[in-house]
Backbone as CSV, one residue per row, in Angstrom:
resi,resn,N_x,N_y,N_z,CA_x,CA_y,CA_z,C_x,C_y,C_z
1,UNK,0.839,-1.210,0.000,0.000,0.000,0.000,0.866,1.250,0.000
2,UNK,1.933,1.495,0.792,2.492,2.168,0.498,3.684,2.774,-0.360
3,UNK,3.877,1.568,-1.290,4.427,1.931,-2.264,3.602,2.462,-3.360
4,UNK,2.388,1.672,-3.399,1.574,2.361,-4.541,1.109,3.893,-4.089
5,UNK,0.674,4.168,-2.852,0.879,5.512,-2.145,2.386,6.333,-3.031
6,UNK,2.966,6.215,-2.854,4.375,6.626,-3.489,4.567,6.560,-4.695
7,UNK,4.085,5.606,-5.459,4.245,6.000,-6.692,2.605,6.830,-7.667
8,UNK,1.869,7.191,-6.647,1.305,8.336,-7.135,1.684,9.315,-6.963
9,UNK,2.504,9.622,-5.980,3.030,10.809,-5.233,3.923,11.103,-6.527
10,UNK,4.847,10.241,-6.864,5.879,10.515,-7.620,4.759,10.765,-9.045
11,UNK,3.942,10.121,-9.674,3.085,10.645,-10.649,2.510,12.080,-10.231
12,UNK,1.874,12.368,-9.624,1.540,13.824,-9.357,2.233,14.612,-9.080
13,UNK,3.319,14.424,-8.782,4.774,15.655,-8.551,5.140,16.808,-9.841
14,UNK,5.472,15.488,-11.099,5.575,16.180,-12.374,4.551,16.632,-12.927
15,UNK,3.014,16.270,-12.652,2.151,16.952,-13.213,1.824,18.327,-12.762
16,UNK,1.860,18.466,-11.043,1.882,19.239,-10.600,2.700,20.731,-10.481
17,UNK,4.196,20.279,-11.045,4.977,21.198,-11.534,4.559,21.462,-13.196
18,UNK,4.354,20.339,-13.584,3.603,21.202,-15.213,3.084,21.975,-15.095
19,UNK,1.972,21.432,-14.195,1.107,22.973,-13.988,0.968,24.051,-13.590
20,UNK,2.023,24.487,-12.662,2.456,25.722,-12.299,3.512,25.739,-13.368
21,UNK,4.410,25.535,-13.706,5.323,26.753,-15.171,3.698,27.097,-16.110
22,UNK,2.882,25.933,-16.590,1.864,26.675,-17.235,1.262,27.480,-16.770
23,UNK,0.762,27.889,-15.286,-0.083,29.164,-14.629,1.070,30.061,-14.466
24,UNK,2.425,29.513,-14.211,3.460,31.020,-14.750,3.193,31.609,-15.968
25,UNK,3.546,30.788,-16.987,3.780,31.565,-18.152,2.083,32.438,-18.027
26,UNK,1.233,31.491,-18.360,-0.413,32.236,-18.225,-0.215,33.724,-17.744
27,UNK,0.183,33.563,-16.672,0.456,35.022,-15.399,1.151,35.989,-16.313
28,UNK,2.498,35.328,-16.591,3.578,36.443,-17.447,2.705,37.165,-18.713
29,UNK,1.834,35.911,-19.580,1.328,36.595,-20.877,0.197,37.987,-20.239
30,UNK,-0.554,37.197,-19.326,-1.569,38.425,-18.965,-1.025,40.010,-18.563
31,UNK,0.017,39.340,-17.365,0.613,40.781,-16.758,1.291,41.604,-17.789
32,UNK,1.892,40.723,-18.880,2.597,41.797,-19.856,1.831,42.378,-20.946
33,UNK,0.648,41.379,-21.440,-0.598,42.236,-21.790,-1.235,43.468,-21.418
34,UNK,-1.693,43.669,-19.889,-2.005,44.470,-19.320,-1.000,46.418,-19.005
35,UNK,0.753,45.513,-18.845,1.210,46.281,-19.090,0.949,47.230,-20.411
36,UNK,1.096,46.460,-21.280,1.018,46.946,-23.196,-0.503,47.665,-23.132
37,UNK,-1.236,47.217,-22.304,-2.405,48.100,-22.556,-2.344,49.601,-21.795
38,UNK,-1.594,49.520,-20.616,-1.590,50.459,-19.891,-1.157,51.783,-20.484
39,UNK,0.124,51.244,-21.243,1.246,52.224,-21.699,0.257,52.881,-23.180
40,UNK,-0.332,51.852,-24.031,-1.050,52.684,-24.520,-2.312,53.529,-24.082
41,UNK,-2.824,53.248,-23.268,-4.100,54.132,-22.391,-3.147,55.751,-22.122
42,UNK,-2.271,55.777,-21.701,-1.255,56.447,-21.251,-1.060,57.681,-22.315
43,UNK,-0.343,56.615,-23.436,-0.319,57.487,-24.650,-1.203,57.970,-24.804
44,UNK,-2.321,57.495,-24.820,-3.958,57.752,-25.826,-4.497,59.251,-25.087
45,UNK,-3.478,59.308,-23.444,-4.441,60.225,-22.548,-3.368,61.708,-22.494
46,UNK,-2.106,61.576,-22.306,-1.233,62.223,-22.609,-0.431,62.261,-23.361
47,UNK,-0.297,62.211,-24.618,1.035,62.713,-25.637,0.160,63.707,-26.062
48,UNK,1.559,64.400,-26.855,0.877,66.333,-26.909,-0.283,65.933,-28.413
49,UNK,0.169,64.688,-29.087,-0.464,64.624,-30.631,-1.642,63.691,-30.207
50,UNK,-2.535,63.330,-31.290,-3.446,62.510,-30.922,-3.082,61.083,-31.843
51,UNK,-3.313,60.241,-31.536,-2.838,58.992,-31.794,-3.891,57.923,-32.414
52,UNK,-3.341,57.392,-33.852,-4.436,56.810,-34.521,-4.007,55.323,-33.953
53,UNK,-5.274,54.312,-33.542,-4.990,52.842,-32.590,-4.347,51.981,-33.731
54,UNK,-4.640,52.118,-34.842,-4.422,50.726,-35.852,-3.532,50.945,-36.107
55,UNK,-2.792,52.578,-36.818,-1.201,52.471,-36.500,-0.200,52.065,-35.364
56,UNK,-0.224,52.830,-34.297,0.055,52.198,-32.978,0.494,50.585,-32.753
57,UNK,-0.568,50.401,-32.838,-0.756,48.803,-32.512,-0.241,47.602,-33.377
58,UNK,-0.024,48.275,-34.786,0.195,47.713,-35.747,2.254,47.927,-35.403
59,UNK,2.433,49.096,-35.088,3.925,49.284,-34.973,4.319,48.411,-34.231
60,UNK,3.395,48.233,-32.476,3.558,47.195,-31.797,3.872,45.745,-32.440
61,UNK,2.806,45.432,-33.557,3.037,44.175,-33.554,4.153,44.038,-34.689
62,UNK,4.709,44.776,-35.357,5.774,44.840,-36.524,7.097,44.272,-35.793
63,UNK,6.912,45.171,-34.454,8.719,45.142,-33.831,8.643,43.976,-33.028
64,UNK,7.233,43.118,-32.369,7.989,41.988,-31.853,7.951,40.950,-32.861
65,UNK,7.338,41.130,-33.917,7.676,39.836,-35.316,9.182,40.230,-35.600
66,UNK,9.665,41.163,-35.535,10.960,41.255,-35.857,12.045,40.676,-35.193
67,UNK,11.310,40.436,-33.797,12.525,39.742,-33.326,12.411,37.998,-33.340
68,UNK,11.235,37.483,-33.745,11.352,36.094,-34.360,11.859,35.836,-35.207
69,UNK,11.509,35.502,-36.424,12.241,35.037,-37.993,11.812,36.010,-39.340
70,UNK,12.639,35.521,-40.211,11.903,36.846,-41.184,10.771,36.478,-41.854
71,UNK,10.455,34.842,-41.624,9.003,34.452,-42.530,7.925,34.928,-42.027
72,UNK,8.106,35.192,-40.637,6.990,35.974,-39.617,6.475,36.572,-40.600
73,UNK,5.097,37.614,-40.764,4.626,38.671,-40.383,3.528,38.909,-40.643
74,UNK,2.776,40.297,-40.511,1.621,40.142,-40.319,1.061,41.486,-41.522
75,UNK,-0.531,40.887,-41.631,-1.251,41.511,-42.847,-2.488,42.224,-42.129
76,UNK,-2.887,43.221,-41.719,-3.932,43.655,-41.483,-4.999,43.559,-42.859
77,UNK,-6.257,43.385,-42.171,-7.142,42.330,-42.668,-7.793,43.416,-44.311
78,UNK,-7.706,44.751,-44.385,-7.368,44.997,-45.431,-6.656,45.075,-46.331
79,UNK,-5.494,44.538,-45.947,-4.387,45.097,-46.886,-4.337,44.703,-48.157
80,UNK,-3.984,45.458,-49.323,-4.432,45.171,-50.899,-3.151,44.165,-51.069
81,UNK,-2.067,43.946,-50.335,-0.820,43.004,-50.720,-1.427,41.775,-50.568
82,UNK,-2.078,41.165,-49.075,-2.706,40.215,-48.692,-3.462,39.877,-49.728
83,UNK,-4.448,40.634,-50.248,-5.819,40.386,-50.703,-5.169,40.083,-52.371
84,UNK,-4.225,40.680,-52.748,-3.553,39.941,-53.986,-3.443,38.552,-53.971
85,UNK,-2.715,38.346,-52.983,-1.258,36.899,-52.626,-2.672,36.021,-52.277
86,UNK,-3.782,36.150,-51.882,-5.144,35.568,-51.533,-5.974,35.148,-53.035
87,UNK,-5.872,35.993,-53.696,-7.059,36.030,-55.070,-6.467,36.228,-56.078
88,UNK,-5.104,36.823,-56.570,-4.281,36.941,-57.559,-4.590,38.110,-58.247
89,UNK,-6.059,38.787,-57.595,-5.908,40.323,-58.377,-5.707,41.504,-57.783
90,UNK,-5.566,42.126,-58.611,-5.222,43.688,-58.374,-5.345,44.350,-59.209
91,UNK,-5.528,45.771,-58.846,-5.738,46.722,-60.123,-4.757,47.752,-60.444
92,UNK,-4.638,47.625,-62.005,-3.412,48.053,-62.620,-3.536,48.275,-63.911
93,UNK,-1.823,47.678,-64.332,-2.061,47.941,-66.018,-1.718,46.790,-66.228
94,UNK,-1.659,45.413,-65.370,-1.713,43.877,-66.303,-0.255,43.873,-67.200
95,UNK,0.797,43.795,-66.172,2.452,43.863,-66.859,3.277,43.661,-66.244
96,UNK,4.339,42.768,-66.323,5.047,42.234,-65.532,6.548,43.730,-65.842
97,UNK,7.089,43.490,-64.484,8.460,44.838,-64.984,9.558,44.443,-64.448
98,UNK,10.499,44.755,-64.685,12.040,44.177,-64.343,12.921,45.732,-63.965
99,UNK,13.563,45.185,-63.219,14.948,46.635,-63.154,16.155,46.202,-64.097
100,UNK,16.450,47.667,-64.617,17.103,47.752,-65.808,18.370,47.864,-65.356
101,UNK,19.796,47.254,-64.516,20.604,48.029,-63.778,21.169,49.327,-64.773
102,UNK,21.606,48.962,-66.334,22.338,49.261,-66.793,21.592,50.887,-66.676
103,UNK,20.559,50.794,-67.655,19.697,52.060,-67.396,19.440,52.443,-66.527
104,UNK,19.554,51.983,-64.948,18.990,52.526,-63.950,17.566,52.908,-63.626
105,UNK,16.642,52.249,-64.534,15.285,52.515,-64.628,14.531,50.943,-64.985
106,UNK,12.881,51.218,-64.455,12.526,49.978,-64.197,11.799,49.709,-66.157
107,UNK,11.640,48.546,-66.544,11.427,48.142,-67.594,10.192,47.705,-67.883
108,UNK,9.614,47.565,-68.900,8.453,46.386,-69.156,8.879,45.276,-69.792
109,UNK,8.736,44.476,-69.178,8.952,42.578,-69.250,7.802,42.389,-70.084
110,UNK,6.568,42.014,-69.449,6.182,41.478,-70.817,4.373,42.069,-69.738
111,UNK,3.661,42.723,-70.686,2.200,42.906,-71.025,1.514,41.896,-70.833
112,UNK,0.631,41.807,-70.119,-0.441,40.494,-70.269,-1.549,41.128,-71.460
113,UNK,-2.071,40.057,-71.966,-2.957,39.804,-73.240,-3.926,40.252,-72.576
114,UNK,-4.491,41.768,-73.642,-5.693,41.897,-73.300,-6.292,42.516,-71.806
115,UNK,-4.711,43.116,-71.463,-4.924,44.027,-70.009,-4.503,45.708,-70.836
116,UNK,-4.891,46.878,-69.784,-4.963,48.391,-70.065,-3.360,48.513,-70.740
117,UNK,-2.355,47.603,-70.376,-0.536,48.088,-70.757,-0.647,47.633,-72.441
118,UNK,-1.518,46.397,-73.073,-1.161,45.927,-73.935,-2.564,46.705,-74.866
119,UNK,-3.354,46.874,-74.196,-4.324,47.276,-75.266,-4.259,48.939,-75.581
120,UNK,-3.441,49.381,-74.698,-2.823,51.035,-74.974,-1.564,50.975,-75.458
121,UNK,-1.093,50.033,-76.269,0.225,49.834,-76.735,1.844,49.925,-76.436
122,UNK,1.676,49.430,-75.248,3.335,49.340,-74.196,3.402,48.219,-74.697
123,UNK,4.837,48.007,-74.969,5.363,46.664,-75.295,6.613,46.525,-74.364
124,UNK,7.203,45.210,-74.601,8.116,44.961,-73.563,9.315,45.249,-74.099
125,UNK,10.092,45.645,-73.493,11.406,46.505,-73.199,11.302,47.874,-73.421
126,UNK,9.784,47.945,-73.288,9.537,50.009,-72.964,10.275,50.094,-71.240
127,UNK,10.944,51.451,-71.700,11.791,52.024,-70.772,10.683,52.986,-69.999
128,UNK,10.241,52.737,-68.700,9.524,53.493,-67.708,9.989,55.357,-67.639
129,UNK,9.994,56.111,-67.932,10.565,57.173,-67.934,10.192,58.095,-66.704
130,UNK,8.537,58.063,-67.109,8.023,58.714,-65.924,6.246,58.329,-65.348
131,UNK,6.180,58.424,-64.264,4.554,57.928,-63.867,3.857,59.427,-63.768
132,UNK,2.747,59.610,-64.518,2.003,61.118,-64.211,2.736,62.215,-63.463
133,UNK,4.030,61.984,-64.436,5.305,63.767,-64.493,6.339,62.834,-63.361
134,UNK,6.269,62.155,-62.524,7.326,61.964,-61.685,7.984,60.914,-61.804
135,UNK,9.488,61.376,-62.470,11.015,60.557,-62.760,11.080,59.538,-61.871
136,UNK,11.189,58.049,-62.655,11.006,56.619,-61.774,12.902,56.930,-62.010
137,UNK,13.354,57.477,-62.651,14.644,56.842,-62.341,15.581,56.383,-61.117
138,UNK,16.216,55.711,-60.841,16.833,54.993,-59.983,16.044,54.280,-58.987
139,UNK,14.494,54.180,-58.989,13.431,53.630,-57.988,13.290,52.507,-58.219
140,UNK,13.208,51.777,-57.197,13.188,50.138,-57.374,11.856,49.130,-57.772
141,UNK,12.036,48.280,-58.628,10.527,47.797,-58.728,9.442,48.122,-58.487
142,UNK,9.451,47.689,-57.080,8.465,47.695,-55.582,8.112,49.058,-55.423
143,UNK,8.920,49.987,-56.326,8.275,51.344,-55.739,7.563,51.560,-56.713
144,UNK,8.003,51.568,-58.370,7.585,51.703,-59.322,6.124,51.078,-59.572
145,UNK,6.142,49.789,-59.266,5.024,48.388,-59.197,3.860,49.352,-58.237
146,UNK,4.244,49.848,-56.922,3.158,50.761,-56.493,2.098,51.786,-57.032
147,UNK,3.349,52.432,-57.794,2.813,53.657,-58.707,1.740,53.741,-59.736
148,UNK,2.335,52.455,-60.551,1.746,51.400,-61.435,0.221,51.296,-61.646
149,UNK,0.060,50.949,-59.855,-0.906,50.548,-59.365,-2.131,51.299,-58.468
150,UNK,-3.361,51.116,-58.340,-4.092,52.120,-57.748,-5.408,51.584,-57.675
151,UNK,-6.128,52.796,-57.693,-8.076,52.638,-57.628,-8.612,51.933,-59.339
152,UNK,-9.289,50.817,-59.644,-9.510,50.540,-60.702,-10.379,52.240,-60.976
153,UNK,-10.383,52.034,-62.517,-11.145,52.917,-63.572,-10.085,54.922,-63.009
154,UNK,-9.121,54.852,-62.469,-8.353,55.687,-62.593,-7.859,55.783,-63.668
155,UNK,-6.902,57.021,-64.088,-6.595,56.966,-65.482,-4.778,57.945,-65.223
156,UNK,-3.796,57.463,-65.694,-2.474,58.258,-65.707,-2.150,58.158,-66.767
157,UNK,-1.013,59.459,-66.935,0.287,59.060,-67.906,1.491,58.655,-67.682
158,UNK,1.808,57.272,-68.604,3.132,56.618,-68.689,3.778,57.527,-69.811
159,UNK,5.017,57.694,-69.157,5.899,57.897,-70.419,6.840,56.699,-70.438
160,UNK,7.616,56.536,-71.818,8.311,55.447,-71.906,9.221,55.641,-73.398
161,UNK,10.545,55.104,-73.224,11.555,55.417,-74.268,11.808,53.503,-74.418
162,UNK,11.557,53.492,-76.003,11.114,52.560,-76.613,12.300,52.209,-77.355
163,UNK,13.218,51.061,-77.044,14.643,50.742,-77.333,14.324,50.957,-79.197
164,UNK,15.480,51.587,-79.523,15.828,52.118,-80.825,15.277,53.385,-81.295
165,UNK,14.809,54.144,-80.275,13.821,55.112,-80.642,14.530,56.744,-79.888
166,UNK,14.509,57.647,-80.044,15.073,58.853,-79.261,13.669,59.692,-78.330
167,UNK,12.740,59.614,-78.963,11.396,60.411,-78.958,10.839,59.571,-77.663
168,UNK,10.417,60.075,-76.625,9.772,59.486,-75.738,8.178,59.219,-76.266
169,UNK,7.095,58.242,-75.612,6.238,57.698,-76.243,5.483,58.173,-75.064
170,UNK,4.132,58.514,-75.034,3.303,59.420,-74.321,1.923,57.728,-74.144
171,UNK,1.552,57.713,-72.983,0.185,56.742,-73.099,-1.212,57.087,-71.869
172,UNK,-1.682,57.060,-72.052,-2.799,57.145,-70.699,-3.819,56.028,-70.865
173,UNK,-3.465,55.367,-69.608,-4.027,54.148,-69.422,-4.625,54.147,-67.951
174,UNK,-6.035,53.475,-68.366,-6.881,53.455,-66.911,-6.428,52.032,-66.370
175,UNK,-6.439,51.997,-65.025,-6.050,50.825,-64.187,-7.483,50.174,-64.416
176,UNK,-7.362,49.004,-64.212,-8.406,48.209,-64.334,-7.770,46.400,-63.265
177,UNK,-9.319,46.356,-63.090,-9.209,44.960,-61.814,-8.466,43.329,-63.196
178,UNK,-7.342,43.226,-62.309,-6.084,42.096,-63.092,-6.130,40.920,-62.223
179,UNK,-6.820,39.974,-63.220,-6.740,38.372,-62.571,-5.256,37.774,-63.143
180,UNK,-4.426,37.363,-62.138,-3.206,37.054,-62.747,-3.485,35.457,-62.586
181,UNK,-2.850,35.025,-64.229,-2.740,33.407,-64.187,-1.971,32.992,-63.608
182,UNK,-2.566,31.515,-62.865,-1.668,31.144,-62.218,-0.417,29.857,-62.561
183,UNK,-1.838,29.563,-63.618,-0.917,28.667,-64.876,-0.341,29.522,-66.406
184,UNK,0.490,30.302,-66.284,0.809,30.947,-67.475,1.240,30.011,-69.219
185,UNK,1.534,28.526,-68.714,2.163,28.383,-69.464,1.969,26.694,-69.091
186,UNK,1.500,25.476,-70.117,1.677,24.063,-70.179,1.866,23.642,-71.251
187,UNK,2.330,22.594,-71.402,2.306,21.943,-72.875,3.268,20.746,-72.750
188,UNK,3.668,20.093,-73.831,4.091,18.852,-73.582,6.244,18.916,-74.005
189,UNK,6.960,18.830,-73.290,8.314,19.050,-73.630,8.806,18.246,-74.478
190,UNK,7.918,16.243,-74.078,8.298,15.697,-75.151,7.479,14.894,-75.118
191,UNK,7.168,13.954,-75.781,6.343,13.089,-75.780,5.862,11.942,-74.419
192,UNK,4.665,12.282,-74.316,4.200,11.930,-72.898,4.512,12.132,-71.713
193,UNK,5.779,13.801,-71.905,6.146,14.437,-71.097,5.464,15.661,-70.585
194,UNK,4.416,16.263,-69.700,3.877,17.338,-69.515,4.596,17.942,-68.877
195,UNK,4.208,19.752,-68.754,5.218,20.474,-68.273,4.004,21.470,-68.005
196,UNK,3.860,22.246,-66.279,3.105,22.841,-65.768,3.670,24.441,-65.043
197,UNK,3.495,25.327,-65.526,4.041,26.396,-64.994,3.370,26.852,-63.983
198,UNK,3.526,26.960,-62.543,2.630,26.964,-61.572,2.996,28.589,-60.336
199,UNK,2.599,29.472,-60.760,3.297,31.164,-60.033,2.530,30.867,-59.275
200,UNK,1.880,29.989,-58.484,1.167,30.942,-57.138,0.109,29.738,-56.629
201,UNK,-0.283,29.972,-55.550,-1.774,28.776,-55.116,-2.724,29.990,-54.618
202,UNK,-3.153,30.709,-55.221,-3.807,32.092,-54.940,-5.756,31.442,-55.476
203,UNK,-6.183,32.018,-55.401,-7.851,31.568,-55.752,-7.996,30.954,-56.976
204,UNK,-8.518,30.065,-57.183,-8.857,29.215,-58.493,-7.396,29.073,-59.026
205,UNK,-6.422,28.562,-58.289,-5.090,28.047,-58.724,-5.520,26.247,-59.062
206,UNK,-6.181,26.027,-58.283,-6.201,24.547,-58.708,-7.358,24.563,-59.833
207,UNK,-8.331,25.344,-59.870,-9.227,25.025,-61.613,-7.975,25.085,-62.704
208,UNK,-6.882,25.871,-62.404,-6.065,26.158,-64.045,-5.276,24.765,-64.079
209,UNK,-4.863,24.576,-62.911,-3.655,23.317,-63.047,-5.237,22.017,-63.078
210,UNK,-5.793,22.138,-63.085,-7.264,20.519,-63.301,-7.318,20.924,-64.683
211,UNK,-7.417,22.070,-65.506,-7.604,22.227,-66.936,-6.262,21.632,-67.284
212,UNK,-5.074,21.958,-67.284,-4.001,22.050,-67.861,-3.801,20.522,-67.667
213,UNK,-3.922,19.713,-66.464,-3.750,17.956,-66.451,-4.859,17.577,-67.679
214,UNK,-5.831,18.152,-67.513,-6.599,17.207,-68.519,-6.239,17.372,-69.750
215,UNK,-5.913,18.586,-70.051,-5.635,18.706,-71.842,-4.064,18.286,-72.021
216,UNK,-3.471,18.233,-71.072,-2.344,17.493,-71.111,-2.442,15.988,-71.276
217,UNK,-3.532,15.967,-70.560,-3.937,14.180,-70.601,-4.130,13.523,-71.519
218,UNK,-4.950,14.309,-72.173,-5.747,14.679,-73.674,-4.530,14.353,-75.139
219,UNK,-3.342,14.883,-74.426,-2.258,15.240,-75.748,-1.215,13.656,-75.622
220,UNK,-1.607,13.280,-74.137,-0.995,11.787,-73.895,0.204,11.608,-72.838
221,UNK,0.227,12.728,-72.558,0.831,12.924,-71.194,0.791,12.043,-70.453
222,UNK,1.795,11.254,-69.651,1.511,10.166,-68.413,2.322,10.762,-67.567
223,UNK,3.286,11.606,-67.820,4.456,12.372,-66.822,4.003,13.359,-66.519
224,UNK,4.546,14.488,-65.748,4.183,16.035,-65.259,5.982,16.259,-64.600
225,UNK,6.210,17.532,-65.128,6.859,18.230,-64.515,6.203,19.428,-63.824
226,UNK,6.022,19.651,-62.409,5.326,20.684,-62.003,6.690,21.865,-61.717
227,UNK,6.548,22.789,-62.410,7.660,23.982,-62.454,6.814,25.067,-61.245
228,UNK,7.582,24.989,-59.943,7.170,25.511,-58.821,8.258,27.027,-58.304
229,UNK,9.487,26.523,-59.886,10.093,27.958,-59.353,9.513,29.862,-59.017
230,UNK,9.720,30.241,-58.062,9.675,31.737,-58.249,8.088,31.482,-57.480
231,UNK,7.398,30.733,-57.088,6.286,30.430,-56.558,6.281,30.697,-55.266
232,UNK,5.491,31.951,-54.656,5.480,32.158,-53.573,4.366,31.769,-52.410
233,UNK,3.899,30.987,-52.885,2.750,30.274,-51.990,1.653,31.192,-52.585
234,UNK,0.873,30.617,-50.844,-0.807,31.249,-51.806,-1.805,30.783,-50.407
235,UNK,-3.235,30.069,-50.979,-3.743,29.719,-50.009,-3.843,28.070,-49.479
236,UNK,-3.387,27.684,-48.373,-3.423,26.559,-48.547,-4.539,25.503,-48.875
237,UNK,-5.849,26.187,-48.671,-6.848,25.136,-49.366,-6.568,24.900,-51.116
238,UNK,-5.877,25.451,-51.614,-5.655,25.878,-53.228,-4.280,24.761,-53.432
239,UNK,-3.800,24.732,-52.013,-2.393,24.073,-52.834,-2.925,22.487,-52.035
240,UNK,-3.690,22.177,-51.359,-4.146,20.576,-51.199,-4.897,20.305,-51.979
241,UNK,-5.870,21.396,-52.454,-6.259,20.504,-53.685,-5.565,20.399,-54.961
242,UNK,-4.656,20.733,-55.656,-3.734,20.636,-56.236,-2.778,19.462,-55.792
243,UNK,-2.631,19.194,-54.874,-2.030,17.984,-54.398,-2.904,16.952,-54.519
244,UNK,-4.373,16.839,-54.614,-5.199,16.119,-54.304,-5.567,15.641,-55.967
């Protein structure tokens, strides 16, 4: 009897210390919660400026993702980056762009079919010159790609210097809402070899890659190369069924 006495003792010892580090930590998350609320109540009641919460809070949560990893981070629930990388659209001029080092200015890569860049006549290796009067030179993609971009049914001027040409080329093009494919590109490399170009698992990523298996299927395909380079994820219900 009293060993089995004892060896509950010894079973409830370690559970019992589990459970206090867990009502520690519990304690630590609340009390340092409460702190973080205080200090902003604080702010909210005395700083000389008045203070908007979603910025604030948002700064808060920027600087402690920073000190985890860099895959961390976070999307407030509007954000038009999110809501891209989610659905694959955005509104623009439908054109992929590259930085030019040599020129120091950002480029057009290539027009999508039948978007505002290709049906107002930008072609690819137009030189970006200027966005509605203001010099992109030396600005990086990401800044340019912003500019680019805006409220659908807006309307700007691109300028652009058109390799072999001296005369800059004048365009005004309205942004308009851009479903980007997610299958740009399938077909067969060699015989009963398929080949799947796959940018993204963003909304209706798996209808393009279920079309592209079947007409691949169709051509006699029994192989697949799935080309996943440069693919930055997406949503994961989009990429299990694609697996599926």
């Amino acid at each position: 009897m009293k060993k089995y006495i004892w060896a509950l003792a010894c079973l409830f010892v370690p559970m019992w210390m589990s459970a206090q580090r867990g009502e520690n930590k519990n304690s630590k998350i609340s009390r340092n919660l409460e702190v973080f609320n205080d200090i902003y109540k604080q702010l909210d009641l005395f700083y000389v400026d008045s203070l908007d919460a979603d910025t604030v809070i948002e700064w808060g949560i920027r600087s402690m993702l920073r000190q985890v990893d860099p895959f961390t981070d976070y999307y407030p629930e509007n954000d038009d980056e999110l809501r891209q990388m989610a659905t694959g659209k955005y509104a623009g001029i439908g054109s992929v762009v590259r930085f030019h080092k040599k020129k120091d200015r950002v480029v057009i890569s290539e027009p999508y079919e039948g978007t505002p860049s290709q049906l107002a006549g930008v072609k690819a290796g137009d030189v970006i010159m200027s966005i509605d009067g203001t010099d992109v030179k030396g600005l990086p993609v990401a800044k340019v790609s912003d500019m680019l971009r805006g409220e659908a049914g807006t309307t700007f001027e691109l300028r652009v210097l058109r390799p072999g040409e001296e005369k800059e080329r004048s365009f005004k093009i309205t942004r308009q809402t851009i479903q980007q494919p997610q299958v740009p590109y399938y077909g067969l490399v060699r015989p009963e070899v398929g080949y799947v170009m796959l940018t993204g698992f963003t909304e209706g990523a798996s209808r393009e890659v279920q079309h592209a298996l079947l007409d691949l299927k169709g051509q006699g395909a029994t192989r697949l190369i799935l080309d996943l380079r440069e693919n930055p994820g997406g949503a994961l219900t989009e990429a299990g069924n694609i697996a599926n």
